[in-house]
Backbone as CSV, one residue per row, in Angstrom:
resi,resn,N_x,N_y,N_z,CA_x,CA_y,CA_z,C_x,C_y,C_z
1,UNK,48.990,19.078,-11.859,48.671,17.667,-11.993,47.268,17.482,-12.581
2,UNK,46.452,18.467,-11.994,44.832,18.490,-12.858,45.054,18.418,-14.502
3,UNK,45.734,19.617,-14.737,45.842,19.738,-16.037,46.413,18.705,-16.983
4,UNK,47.360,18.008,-15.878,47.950,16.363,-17.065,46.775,15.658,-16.663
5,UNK,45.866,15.192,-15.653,45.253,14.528,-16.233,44.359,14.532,-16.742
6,UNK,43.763,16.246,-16.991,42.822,16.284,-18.107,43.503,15.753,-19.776
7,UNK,44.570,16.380,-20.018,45.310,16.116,-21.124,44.922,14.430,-21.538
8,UNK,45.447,13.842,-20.479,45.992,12.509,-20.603,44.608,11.666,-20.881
9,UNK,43.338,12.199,-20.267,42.033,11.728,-20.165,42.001,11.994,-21.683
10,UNK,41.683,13.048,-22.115,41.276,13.781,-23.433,41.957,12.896,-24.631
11,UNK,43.596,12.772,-24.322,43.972,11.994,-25.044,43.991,10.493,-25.180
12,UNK,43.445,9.721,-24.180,43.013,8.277,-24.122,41.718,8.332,-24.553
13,UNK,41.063,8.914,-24.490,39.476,9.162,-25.247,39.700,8.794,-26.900
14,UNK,40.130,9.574,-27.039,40.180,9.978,-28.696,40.880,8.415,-29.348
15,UNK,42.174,8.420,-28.411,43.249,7.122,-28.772,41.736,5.695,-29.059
16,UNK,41.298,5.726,-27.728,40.792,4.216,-27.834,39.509,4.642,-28.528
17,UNK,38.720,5.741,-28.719,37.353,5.429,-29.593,38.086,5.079,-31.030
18,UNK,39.251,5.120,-31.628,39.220,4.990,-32.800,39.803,3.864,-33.267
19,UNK,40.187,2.843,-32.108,40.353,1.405,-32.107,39.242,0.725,-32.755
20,UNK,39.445,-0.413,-33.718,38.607,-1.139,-34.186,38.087,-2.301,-33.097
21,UNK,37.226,-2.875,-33.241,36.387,-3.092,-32.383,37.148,-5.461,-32.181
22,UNK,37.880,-5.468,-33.452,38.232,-6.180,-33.330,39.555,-6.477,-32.578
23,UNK,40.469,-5.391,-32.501,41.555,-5.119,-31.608,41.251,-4.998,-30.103
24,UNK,39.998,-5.006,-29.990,39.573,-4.512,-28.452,40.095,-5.854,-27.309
25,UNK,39.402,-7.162,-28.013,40.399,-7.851,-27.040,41.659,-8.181,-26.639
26,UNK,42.901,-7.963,-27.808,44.407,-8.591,-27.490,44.774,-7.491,-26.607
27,UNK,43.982,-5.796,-26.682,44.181,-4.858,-26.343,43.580,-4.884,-24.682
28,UNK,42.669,-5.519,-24.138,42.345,-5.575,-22.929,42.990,-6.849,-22.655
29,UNK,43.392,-7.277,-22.812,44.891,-8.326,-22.471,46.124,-8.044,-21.908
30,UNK,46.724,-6.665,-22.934,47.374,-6.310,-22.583,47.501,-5.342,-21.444
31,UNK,46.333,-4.619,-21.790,45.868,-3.401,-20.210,45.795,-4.786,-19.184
32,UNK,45.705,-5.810,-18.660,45.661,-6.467,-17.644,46.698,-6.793,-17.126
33,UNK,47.225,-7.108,-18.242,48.984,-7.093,-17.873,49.382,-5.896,-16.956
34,UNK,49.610,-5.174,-17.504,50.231,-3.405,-17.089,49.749,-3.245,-16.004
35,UNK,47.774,-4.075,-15.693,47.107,-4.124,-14.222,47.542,-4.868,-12.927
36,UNK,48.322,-5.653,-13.514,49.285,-6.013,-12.890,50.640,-5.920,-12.121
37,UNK,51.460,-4.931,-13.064,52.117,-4.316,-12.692,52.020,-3.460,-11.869
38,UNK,50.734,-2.326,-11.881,49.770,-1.468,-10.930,50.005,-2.289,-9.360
39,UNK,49.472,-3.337,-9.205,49.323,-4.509,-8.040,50.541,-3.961,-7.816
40,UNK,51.802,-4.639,-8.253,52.896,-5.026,-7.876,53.538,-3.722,-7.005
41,UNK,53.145,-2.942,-8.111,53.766,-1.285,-7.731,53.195,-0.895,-6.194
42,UNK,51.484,-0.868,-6.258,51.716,-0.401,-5.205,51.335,-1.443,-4.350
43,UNK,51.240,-2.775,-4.399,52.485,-3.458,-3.190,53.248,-3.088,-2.338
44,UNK,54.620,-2.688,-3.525,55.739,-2.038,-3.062,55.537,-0.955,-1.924
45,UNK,54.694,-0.150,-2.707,54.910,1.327,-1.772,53.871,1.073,-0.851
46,UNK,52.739,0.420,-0.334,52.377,0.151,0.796,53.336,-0.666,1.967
47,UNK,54.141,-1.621,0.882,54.876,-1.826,2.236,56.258,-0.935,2.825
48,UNK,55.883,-0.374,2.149,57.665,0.967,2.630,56.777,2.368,3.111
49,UNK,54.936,2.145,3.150,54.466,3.198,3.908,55.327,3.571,5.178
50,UNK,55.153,5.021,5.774,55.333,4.610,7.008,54.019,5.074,7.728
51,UNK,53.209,6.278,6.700,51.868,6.699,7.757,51.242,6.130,7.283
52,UNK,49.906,5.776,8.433,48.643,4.802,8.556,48.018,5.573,7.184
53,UNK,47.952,6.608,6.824,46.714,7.137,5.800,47.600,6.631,4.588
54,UNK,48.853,6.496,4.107,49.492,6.234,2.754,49.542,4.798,2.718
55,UNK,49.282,3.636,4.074,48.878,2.399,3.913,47.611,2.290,3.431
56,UNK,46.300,2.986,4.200,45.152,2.913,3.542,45.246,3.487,2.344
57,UNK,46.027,4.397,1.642,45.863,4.695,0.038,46.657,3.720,-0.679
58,UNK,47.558,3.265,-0.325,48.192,1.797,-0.688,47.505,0.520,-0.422
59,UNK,46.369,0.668,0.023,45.417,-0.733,0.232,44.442,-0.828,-0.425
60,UNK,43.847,0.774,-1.253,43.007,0.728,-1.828,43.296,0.878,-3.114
61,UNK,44.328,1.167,-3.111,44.878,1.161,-4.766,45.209,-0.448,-5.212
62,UNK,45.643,-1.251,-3.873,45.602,-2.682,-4.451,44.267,-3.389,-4.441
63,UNK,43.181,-2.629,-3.897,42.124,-3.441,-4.135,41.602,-3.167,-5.740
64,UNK,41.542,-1.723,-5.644,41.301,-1.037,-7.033,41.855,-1.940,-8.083
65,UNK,43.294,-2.058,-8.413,43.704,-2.582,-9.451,43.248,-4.318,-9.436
66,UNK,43.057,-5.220,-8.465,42.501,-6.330,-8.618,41.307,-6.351,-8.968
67,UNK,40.383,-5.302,-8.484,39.037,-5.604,-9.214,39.582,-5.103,-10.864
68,UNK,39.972,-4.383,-10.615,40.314,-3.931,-12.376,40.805,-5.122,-13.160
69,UNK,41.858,-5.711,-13.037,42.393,-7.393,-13.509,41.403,-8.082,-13.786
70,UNK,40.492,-8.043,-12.399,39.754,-9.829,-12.411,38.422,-9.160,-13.437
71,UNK,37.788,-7.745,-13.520,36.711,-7.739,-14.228,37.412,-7.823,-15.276
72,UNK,38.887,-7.039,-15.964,39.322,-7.345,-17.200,39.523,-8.632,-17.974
73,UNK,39.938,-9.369,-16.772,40.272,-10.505,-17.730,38.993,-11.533,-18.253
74,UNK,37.531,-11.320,-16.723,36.731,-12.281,-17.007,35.703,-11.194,-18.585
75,UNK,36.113,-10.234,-18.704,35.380,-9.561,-20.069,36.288,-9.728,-21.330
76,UNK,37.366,-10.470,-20.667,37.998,-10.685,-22.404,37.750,-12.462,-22.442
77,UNK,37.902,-13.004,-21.550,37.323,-14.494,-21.526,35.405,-14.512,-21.682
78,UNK,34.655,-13.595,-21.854,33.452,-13.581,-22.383,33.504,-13.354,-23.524
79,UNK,34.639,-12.251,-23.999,34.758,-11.749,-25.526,34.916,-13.469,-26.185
80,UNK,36.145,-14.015,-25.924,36.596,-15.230,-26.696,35.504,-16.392,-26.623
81,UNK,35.073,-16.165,-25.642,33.919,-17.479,-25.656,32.923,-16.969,-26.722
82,UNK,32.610,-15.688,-27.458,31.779,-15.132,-28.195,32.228,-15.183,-29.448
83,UNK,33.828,-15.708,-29.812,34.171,-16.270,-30.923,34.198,-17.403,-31.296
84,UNK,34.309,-17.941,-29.980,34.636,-19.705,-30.251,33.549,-20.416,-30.636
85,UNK,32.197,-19.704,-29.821,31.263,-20.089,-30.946,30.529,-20.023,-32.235
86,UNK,31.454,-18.781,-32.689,31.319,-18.636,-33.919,31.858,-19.017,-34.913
87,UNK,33.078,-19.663,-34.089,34.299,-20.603,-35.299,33.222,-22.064,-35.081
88,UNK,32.821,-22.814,-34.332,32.172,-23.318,-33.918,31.094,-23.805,-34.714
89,UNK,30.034,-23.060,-35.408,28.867,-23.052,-35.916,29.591,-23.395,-37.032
């Protein structure tokens, strides 16, 4: 499992440095979405825990992915406010 997620690291590196810088927001839009799904997921499997330690790893994985959402979405709603005043001017 180390080894996929070195792979998988190595290969999201490379993937997103070579994103243009203008794709970066529809693209953290969509990662919020999917952050969402994260929520939902492990939702699920916290509530079909049955041991106390796979609830606390199911509680922190839903806190995890909400801070992940709410900083994503309020850094793509800073991105757009950084256009609107440039359509603006």
């Amino acid at each position: 499992m180390i080894v996929v997620f070195v792979v998988a690291f190595i290969a999201g590196f490379f993937i997103i440095s070579r994103i243009p810088s203008l794709l970066h927001t529809p693209l953290m839009s969509g990662t919020n979405a999917l952050s969402g799904v994260n929520i939902l997921g492990a939702l699920m499997a916290t509530a079909v825990a049955i041991l106390t330690s796979s609830k606390v790893i199911g509680a922190l994985a839903i806190v995890f992915s909400m801070i992940n959402v709410t900083g994503g979405f309020g850094v793509t709603d800073r991105m757009l406010k950084m256009f609107k005043e440039k359509i603006q001017q």
